[in-house]
ROVEXGU-486541 format. One line per 2 residues: number of its first residue (from 1); for each residue x, y, z of C-alpha. Coordinates in nm, 3 decimals. Example, Ala and Ser with C-alpha at 12.3 -4.5 7.8 and 13.67 -1.06 7.14 Angstrom:
<rs>
1) 1.230/-0.450/0.780 | 1.367/-0.106/0.714
</rs>
This chain:
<rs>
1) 0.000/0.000/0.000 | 0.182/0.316/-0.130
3) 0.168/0.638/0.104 | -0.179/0.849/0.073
5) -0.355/0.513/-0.023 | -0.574/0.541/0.315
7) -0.648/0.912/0.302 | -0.770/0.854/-0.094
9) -1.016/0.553/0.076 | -1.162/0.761/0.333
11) -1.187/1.064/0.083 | -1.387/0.810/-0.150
13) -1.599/0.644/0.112 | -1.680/0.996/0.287
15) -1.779/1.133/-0.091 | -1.958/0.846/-0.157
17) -2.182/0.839/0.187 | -2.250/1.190/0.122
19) -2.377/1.156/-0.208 | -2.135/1.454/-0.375
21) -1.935/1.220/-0.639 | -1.811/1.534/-0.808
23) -1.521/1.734/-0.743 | -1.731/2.064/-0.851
25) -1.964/2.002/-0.585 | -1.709/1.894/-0.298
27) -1.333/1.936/-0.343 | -1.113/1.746/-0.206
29) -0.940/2.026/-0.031 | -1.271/2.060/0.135
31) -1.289/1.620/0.241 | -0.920/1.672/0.356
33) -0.974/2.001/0.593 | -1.294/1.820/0.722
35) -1.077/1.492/0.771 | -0.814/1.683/0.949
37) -1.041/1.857/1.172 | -1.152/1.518/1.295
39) -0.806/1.378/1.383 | -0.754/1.716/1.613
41) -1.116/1.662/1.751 | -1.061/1.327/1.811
43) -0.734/1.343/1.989 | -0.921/1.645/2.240
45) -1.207/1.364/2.296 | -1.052/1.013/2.349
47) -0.830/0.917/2.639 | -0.465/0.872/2.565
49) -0.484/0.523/2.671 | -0.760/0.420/2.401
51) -0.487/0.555/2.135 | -0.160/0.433/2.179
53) -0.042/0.447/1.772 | -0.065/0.834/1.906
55) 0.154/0.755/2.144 | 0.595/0.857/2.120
57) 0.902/0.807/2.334 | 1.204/1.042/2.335
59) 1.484/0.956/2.531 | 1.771/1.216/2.647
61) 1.970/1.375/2.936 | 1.839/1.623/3.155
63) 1.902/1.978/3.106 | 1.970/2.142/3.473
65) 1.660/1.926/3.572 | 1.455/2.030/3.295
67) 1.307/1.816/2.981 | 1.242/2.002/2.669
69) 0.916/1.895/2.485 | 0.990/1.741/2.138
71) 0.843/1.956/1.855 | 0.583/1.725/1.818
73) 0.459/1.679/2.150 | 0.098/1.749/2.208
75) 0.101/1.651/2.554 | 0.310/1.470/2.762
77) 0.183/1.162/2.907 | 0.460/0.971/3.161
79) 0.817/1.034/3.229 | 1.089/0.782/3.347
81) 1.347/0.939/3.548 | 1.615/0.840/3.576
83) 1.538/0.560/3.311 | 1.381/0.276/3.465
85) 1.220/0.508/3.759 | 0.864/0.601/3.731
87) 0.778/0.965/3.817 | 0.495/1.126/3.994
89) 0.323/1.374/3.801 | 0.197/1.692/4.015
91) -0.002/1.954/3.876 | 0.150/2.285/3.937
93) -0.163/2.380/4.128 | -0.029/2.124/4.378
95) 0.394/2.182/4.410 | 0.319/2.346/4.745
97) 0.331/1.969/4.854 | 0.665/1.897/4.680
99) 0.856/2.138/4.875 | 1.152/2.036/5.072
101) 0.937/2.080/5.350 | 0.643/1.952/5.238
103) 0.438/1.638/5.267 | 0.539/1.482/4.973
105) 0.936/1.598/4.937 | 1.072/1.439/4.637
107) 1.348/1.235/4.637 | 1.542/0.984/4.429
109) 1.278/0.693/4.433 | 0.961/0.927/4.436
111) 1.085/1.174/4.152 | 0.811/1.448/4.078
113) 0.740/1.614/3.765 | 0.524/1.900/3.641
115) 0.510/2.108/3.303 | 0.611/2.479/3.331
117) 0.504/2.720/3.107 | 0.739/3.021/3.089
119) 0.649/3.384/2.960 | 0.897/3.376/2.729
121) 0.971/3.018/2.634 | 0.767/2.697/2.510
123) 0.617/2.439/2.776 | 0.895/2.244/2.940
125) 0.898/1.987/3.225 | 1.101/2.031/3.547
127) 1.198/1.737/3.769 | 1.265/1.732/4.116
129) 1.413/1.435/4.337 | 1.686/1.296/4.072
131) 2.032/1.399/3.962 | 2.043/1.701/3.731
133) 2.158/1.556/3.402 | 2.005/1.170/3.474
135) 1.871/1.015/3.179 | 1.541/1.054/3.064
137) 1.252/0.833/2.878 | 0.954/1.048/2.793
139) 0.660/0.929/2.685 | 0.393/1.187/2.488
141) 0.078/1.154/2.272 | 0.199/1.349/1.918
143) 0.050/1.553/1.716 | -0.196/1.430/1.432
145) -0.048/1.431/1.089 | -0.162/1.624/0.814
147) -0.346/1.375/0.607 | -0.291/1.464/0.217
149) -0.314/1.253/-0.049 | 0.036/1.137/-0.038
151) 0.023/1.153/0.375 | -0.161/0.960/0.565
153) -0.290/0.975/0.942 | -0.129/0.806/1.231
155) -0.444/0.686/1.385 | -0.500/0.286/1.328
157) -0.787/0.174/1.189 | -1.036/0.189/1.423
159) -1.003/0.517/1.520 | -1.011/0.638/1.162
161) -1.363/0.564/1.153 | -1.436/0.771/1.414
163) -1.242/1.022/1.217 | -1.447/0.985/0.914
165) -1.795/1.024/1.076 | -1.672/1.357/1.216
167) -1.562/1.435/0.848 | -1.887/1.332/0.741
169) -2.090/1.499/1.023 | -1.913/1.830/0.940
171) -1.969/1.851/0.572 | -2.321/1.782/0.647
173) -2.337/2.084/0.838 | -2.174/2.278/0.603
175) -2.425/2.212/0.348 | -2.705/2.257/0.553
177) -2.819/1.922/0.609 | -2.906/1.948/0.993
179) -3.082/1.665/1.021 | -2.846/1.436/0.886
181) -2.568/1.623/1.055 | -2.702/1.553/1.423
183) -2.746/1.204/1.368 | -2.442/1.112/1.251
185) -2.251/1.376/1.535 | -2.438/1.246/1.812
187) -2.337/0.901/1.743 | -1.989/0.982/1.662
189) -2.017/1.175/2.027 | -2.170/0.832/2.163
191) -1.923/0.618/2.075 | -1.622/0.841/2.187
193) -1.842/0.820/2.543 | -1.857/0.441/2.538
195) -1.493/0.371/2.467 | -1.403/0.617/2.707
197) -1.609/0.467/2.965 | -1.399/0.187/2.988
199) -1.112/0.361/3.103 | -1.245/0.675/3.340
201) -1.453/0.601/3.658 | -1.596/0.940/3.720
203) -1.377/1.042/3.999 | -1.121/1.334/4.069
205) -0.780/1.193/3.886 | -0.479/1.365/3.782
207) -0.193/1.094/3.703 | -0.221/1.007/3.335
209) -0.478/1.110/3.127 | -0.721/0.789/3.095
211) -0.624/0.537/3.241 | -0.770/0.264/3.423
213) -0.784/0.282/3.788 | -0.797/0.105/4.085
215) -1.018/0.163/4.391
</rs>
């Protein structure tokens, strides 16, 4: 299968459920931005864990206790520190806790980690607990790829058919088909629920995005 091969199929199938066969009546510039739009939609909806293909590791050295986020890191999802060493994320709401005299200090087998988000640089993560310039795996959820028709998305099969009824649903809309349009984006809304409900159990959580958890 050469590259673009899936985008062309779900260009052709989302044409074809839509009834607009024609080019002059729906470009594909205009199946692409829709498909697009879905992959970012997507990735805002469904946990991390229910989309691991979206998932990357980068390893490295620390940098004066400080990770910089690859280029195409959406979020970051868990960080080993040094490698082989699980950290504990904290939100930076929370980092009163992870003071030295806190009830939580950090320390070489509970590392802590939070994102920072300096005024005048991009997001970056900050350790505390481990040596300086230990080793580092970090493990993110990417950004979606642009799907053209020589490019296609990262998102395994499954998940591309979520992608295409948000395609779908949106071009709908676009033309004014309401009716048509809320059926098809309710259930696309409905099934992003259901698989998420097997990995969140309603409760307060802030360790990674998702996941399943215990009592």
């Amino acid at each position: 299968m050469a590259a673009g091969d899936i985008t062309d199929a779900m260009v052709a199938e989302i044409r074809s459920r839509i009834g607009e066969a024609a080019t002059s009546g729906l470009s594909d510039a205009e199946v692409l931005y829709a498909i697009n739009n879905g992959q970012w939609d997507l990735g805002e909806r469904l946990c991390d864990a229910a989309m691991p293909e979206m998932t990357k590791a980068a390893t490295g050295s620390l940098t004066a206790n400080k990770v910089v986020l690859p280029v195409d890191c959406w979020r970051p999802r868990a960080l080993e520190v040094p490698t082989g060493t699980w950290a504990i994320h904290k939100p930076i709401t929370q980092l009163y806790t992870a003071a030295s005299t806190g009830v939580e200090a950090p320390s070489a087998t509970d590392v802590l980690w939070y994102v920072w988000y300096g005024a005048a640089t991009a997001p970056y993560i900050i350790t505390q607990g481990c040596g300086a310039t230990a080793a580092y795996v970090l493990y993110y959820v990417m950004f979606p790829v642009t799907a053209t028709t020589s490019v296609d998305p990262y998102y395994w099969a499954p998940r591309l058919e979520l992608v295409k009824e948000f395609a779908l649903a949106e071009l709908l809309r676009l033309r004014q088909r309401f009716d048509e349009w809320q059926a098809i984006y309710q259930g696309y809304l409905y099934k992003i629920a259901l698989i998420n409900s097997r990995f969140r159990d309603g409760m307060a959580y802030d360790g990674l995005p998702g996941d399943p958890k215990g009592a």
